[in-house]
N, C-alpha and C positions, 0 to 999 in steps of 0.2 A: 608865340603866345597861343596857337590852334593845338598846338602838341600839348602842351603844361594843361590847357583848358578840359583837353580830352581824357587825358590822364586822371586829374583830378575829378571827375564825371566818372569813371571806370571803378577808381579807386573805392574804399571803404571794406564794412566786414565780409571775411570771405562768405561765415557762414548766410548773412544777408543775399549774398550772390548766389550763391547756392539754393536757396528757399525761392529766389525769384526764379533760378531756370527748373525748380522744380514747378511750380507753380503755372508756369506756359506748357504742363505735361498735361492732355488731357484726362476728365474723370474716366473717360472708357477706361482709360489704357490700365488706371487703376485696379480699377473693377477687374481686368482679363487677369492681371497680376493675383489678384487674392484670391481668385476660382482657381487659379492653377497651383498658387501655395497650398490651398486645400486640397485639392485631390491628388496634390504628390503626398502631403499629409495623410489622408484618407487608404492611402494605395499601401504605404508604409504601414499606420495603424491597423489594417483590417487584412494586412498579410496579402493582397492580392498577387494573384501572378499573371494574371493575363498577358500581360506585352510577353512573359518567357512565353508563355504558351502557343503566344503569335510566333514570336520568332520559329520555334521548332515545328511549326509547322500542324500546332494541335496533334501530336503524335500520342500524347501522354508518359506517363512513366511509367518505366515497368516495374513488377513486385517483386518484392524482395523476400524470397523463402529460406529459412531456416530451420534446419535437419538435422536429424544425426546421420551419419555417414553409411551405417549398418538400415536408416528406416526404412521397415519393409511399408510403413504407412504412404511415405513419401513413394517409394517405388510402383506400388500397387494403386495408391489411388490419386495423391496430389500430381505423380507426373503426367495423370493424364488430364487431368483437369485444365481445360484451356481458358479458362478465366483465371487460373492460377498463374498462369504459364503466360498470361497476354502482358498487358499496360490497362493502365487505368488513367482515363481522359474526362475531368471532370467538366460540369455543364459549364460553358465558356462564360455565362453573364451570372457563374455560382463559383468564380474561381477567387476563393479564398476560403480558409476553414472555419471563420467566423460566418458568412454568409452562409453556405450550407448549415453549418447550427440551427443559425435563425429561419433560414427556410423550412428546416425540419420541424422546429416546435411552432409555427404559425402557419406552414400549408401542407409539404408535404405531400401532396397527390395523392391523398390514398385510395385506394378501390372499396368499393362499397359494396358492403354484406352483413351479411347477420351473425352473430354467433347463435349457439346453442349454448344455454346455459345448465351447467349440471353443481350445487351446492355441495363442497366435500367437509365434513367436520372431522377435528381432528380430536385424538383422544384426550390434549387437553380442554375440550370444549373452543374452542376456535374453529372459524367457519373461513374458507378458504372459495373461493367463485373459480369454476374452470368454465372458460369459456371455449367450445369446438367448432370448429367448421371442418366438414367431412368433405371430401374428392366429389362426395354422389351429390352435392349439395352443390357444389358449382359447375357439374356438369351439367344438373338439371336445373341451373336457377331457384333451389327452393329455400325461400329465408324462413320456413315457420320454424316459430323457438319450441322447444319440448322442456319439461320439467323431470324429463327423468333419464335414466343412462343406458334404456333400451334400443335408443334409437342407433347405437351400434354395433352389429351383431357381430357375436364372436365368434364366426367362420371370417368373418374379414381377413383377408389379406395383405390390405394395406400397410405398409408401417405406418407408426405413429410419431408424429414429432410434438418434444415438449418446448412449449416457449417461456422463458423467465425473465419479465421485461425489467427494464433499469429501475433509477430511484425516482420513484414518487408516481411511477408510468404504469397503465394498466393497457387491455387489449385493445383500447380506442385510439392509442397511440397511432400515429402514420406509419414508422417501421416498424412496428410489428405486425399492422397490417397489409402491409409490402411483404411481410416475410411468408404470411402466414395464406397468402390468396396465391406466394407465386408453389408453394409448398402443395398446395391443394391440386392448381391446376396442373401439376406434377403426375396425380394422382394417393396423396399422399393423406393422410387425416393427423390433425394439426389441432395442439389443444395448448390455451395460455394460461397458464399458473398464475393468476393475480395474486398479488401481496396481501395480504389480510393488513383489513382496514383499507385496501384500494376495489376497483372497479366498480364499487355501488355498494358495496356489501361492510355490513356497522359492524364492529368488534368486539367480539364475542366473550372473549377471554384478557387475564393482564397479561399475555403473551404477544411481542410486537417483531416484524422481522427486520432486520439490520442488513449491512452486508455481510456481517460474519453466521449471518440464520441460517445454518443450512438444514435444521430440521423441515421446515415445512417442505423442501423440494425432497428429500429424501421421503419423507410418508407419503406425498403425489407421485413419486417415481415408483414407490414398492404397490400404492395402490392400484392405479393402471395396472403395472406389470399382475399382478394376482386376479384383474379383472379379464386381462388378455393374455397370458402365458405363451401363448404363442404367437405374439405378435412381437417383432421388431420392436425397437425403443432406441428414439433421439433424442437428444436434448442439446435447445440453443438458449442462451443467456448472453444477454446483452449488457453493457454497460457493467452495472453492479450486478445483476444476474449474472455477468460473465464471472466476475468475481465469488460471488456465491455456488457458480456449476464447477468450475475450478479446484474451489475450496472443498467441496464435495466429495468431489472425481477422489481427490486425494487423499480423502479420511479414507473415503470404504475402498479404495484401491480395487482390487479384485472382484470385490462383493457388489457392483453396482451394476444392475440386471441391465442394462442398457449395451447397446452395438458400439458407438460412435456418440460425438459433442462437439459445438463450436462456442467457440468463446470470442466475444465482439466486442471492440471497445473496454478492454476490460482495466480498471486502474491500476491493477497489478498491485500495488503497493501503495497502499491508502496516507501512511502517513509521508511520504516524498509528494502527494497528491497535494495534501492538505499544506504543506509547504509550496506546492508549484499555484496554488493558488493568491497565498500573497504576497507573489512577487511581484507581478507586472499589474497594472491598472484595469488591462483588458480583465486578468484573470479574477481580478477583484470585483468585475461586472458578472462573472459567470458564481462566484461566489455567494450574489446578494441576491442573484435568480434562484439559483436552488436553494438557498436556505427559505424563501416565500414560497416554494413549493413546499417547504417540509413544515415548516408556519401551518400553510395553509392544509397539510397532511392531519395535522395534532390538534387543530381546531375541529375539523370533522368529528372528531372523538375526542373532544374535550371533557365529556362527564366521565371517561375514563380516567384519560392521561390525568388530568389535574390533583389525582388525591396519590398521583405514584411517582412523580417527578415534579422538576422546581419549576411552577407554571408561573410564575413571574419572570422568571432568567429567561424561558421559552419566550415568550412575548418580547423581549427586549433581544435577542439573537440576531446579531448583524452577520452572521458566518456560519460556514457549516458548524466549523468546528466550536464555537459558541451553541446554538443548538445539541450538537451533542454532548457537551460537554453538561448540559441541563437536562439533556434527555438520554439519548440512544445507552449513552454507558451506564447510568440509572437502570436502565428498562434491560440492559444484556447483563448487569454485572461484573461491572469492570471498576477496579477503581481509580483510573485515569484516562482521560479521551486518550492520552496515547499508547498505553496501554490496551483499548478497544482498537486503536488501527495496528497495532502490529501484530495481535494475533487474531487478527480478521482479514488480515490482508492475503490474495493468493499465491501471492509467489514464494512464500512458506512450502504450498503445496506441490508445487509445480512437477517434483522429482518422483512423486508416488501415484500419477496418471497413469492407469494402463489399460486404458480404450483410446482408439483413434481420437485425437482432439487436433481441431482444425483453428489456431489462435490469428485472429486480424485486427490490426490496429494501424492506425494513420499516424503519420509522423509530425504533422501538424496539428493533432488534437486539441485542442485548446482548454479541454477539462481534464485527461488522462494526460499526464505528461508524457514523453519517448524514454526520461530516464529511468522511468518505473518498470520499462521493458523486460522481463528477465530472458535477454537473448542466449545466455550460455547455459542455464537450467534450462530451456528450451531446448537449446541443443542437445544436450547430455542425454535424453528422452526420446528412445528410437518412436514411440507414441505421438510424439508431439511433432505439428508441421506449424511454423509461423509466418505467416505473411505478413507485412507490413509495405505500405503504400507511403509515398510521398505525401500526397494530398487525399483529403478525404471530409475532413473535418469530426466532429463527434456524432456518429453515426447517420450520418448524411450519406456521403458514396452517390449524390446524383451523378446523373448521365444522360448525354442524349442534350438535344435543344430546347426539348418541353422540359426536362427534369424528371421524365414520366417514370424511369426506373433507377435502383440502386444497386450498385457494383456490388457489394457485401450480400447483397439477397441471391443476388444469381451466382455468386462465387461459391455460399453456403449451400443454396439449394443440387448446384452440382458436384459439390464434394459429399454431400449426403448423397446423393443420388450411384456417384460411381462407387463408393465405400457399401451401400447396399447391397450390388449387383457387384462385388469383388469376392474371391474367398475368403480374405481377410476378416470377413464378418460372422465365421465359426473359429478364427484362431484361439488356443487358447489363451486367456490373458496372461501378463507375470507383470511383476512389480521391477522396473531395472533402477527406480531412483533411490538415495541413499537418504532421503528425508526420513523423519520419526512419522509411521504411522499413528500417534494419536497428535492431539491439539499441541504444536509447540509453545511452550513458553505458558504451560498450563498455572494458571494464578491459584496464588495460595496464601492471598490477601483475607480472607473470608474462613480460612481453615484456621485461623486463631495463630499466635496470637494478637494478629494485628485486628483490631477492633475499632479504632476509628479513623474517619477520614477528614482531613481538614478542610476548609475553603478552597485553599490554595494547591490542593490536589496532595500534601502531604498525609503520608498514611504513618501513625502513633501506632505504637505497639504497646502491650497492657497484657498481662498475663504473669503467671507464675514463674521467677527468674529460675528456679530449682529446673521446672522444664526445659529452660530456654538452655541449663547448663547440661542436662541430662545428653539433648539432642546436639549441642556442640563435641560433647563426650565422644558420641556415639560418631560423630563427623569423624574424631579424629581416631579413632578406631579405624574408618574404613582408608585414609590418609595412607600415603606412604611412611608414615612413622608413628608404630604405634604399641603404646606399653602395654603390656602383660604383670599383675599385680600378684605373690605368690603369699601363699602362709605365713612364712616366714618374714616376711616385710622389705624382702628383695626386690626389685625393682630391676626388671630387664628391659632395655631398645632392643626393638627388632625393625630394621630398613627392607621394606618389601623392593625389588626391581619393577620399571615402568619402564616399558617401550624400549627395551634392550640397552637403556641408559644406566652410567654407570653410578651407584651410590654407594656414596660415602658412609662412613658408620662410625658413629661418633658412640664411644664406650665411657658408659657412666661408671665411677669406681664409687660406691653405697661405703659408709661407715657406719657401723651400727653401733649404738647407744647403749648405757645402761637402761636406761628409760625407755628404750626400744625406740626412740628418736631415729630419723636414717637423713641424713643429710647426701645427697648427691652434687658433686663439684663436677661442671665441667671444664674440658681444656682451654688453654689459653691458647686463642689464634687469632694470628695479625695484630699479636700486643693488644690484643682486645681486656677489657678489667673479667676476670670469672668473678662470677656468681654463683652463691650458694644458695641453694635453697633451701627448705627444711620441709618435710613431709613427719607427718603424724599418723600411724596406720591406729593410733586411740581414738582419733575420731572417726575411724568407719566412715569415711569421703572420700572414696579412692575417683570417685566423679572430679572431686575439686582436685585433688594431685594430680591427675592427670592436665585438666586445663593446665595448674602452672606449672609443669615438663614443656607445654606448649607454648604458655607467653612467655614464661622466663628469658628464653634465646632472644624473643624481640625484643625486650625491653633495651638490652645491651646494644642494640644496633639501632633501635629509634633513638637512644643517648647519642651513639655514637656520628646519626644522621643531622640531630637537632646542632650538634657541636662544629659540624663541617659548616650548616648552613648557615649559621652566625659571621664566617667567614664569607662564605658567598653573598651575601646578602647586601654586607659593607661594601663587600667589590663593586657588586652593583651599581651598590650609590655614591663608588667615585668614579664608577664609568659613567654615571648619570650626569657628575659635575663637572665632568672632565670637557664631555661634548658639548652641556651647554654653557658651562661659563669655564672655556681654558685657562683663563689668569688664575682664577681664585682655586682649579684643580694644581694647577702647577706650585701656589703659593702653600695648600694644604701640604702638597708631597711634603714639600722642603719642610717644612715646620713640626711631621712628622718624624723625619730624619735626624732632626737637631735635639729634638725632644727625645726620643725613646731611640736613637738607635738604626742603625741599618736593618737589624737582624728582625725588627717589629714589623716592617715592611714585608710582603708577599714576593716571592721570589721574582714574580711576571710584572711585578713596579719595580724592581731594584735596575736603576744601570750602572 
């Protein structure tokens, strides 16, 4: 009876039992469980690596350079460079690429100084802010500001570096003031190109810079250069500045007065960007930061912007690409955001560089994705050296315990420094990439006849059809087939050769009329039906005969296309019924069969 008694005391729901020995589990032990679900959570979402980093010993990784095999850039300057040539070990309590981010745009460490301010306007009435700090200014400590461009004489010797900070960023920024104190204490005189409409300075003109802007760097490039002719010329661009030095480099190919360039963080390819943006949740946080920086860019100049873009859509912009799509392609003339990122993007240019360009980007970027990388257009380019690092984050590169220095500044400043003191810095330039010297994928939205644009990013065409037939004319003129119209109302094909392939030559046989009618018949192939056409040389339309020499052949095989699909189509949808309901496919066959015949069935259903 002690047994039965125990048994039934033991007994009941499991789940009950369960809840009770959970319940004798203390609240600590709770508590230790959920701190620790989170920060493996935490470690996960925020990419951290620290325990790899423990394991290896803090050694870092090494950089990853990419070359072309002939580069005399690599040979001459990148091999010697030992911050090229090291590992990169980033701050141990910064190891992840979201933390460095955030450390960058909330501290940063920057060194403190003054700039000199010198106002440059540009000949559309646009006022541009260069702010300088000279080598002779932090040797001697002197922060007083000067209002004018005397303060650097043109016996100087120093080179000059240009700096073109990211989006939304001017010379207040932490890395650029990393870049531009360790550039100085180099010896070197160092001047930031602010973005018009940034650093303090109100906007002047309806002129606004994008990433695809590269006029303004281009008149600050040729001005300097005409104020110092004999002075050196560098230019670093960061972020979107990388993007726009880039994009530069490669319009003026040869023509751009400058020795050397680094490109930092650059997106490469804005719309793969704007896609790597709403994939993941993280990157949808980096999404809704800088579109409130560029918010907050367009409200500074709101009596402008508002009467030249949709300032209601602006206001309501949860995304970049929201944002531009009410602004930025508005203000550059484009008539689709994606249309403004693909010919703004620099890896367009990549192949028509030919000055030393120094490219670094982190592999864990979290705003420039790694797929944007153009590492084989890199390579093809004896010009071009690329580094890329593991860890870094967007423009971070801390280092050190304090975080007091970044990898990219010292990597840059010594690949500047040995590319200056190389010979390599009177080579002369050449062009080795096969890219189009002017703007690819030049729009021709705005050259008529396309005149309006829809909501929905559709662009309507509106204009004189007689033109539209003129210029298709004259298309197939330049075509591998193209008629010649004679006095006599004759009507020759002539088949040009292309690329040593070989073409066929299809002979029209002309009947000619009393009525001077000229009918042309072509042959019959593949049991194809001929068609006849009829040309009328009494209406003086040799414009319109020609098109239909051109549609005519299609018509016969869109017929011929439309007739096969009918059959594909049904196939379709008994392969559709077959897989999802087998009885009623199997019962259709047979019923098929009995009705029309074996021969109605498709060969691939007969057994």
């Amino acid at each position: 009876m002690d047994g039965c008694t125990a048994a039934q005391s033991v007994s009941g729901s499991p789940y009950e039992l369960l809840f009770r020995a959970l319940s004798l589990i203390p609240a600590a032990h709770y508590a230790a469980f959920l701190l620790a679900l989170g920060l493996v959570f935490l470690y996960s979402f925020l990419e951290i690596h620290f325990l790899r980093d423990l394991v290896t010993g803090f050694r870092g990784d090494p950089v990853k350079l990419t070359y072309n095999a002939s580069s005399e850039v690599y040979r001459s300057v990148a091999s010697k460079c030992q911050v090229l040539r090291g590992r990169y070990l980033p701050t141990p309590w910064l190891s992840s690429p979201h933390l460095q981010t955030a450390f960058l745009s909330f501290f940063g460490n920057p060194p403190r100084f003054t700039y000199k301010r010198v106002l440059f306007y540009t000949s559309d009435g646009g006022t541009i802010a260069l702010d300088w700090l000279l080598h002779s200014d932090v040797n001697r400590g002197d922060g007083d500001c000067l209002s004018s461009h005397t303060f650097l004489q043109k016996n100087d010797a120093a080179p000059i570096v240009i700096v073109i900070p990211g989006l939304t960023s001017d010379s207040t920024a932490p890395y650029v003031k990393h870049l531009v104190f360790k550039m100085a204490r180099q010896g070197w005189n160092v001047v930031v190109s602010n973005h018009r409409g940034l650093g303090g300075v109100q906007i002047t003109s309806d002129c606004f810079y994008n990433a695809g802007w590269t006029e303004d760097a281009r008149r600050v490039i040729d001005h300097i250069h005409q104020e110092y002719p004999e002075t050196p010329l560098y230019v670093v661009g960061t972020s979107i500045g990388a993007n726009i030095l880039v994009k530069y480099l490669g319009e003026d190919t040869v023509n751009v007065p400058i020795v050397g360039a680094a490109a930092i963080c650059s997106p490469w390819d804005l719309a793969m960007c704007d896609r790597f943006f709403r994939r993941r949740f993280v990157q949808k946080l980096y999404d809704k930061v800088l579109t409130s920086g560029l918010v907050g860019y367009a409200k500074l100049h709101q009596t402008i912007l508002s009467r030249l873009i949709d300032w209601d859509g602006l206001n309501k912009s949860r995304s970049v690409r929201e944002f531009d799509h009410c602004a930025t392609r508005i203000l550059a003339k484009y008539e689709t955001v994606d249309t403004f990122y693909r010919r703004s993007s620099a890896v367009n240019f990549v192949g028509n560089v030919a000055v030393p360009l120094l490219c670094i980007s982190a592999l864990d970027d979290p705003v420039c994705t790694r797929e944007s990388i153009p590492w084989d257009e890199c390579r093809m380019n004896p010009n071009i050296v690329l580094a890329a690092t593991k860890h870094g984050g967007h423009l971070g590169y801390f280092e050190g315990i304090a975080a007091g220095t970044m990898w990219w500044v010292r990597a840059v400043s010594e690949f500047l420094e040995v590319l200056h003191s190389s010979p390599l810095k009177n080579t002369p330039r050449q062009v080795v990439g096969t890219c189009s010297t002017t703007t690819p994928l030049e729009s021709k939205i705005d050259q008529g006849p396309y005149v309006n644009l829809m909501e929905d990013g559709t662009v309507t065409a509106a204009g004189d059809i007689q033109k539209d037939n003129h210029a298709t004319a004259a298309a197939a003129d330049t075509s591998n087939r193209g008629h010649t119209v004679e006095e006599n109302g004759e009507t020759i094909a002539e088949e040009e050769e292309a690329s040593n392939d070989v073409v066929e030559t299809k002979k029209m046989d002309p009947a000619v009329k009393e009525n001077g009618e000229t009918i042309a018949e072509e042959e019959e192939t593949s049991n194809d039906v001929v068609e006849t056409k009829k040309m009328d040389p009494a209406e003086d339309n040799p414009d319109e005969k020609k098109l239909n020499d051109l549609v005519s052949p299609m018509k016969g095989h869109i017929t011929r296309l439309a007739r096969h699909s009918k059959t594909f189509i049904w196939l379709l949808a008994y392969v559709a019924m077959v897989t999802t309901w087998p009885v009623v496919g199997s019962g259709l066959l047979l019923f098929l069969k009995k009705k029309f015949g074996s021969s109605f069935i498709p060969p691939i259903l007969r057994k």
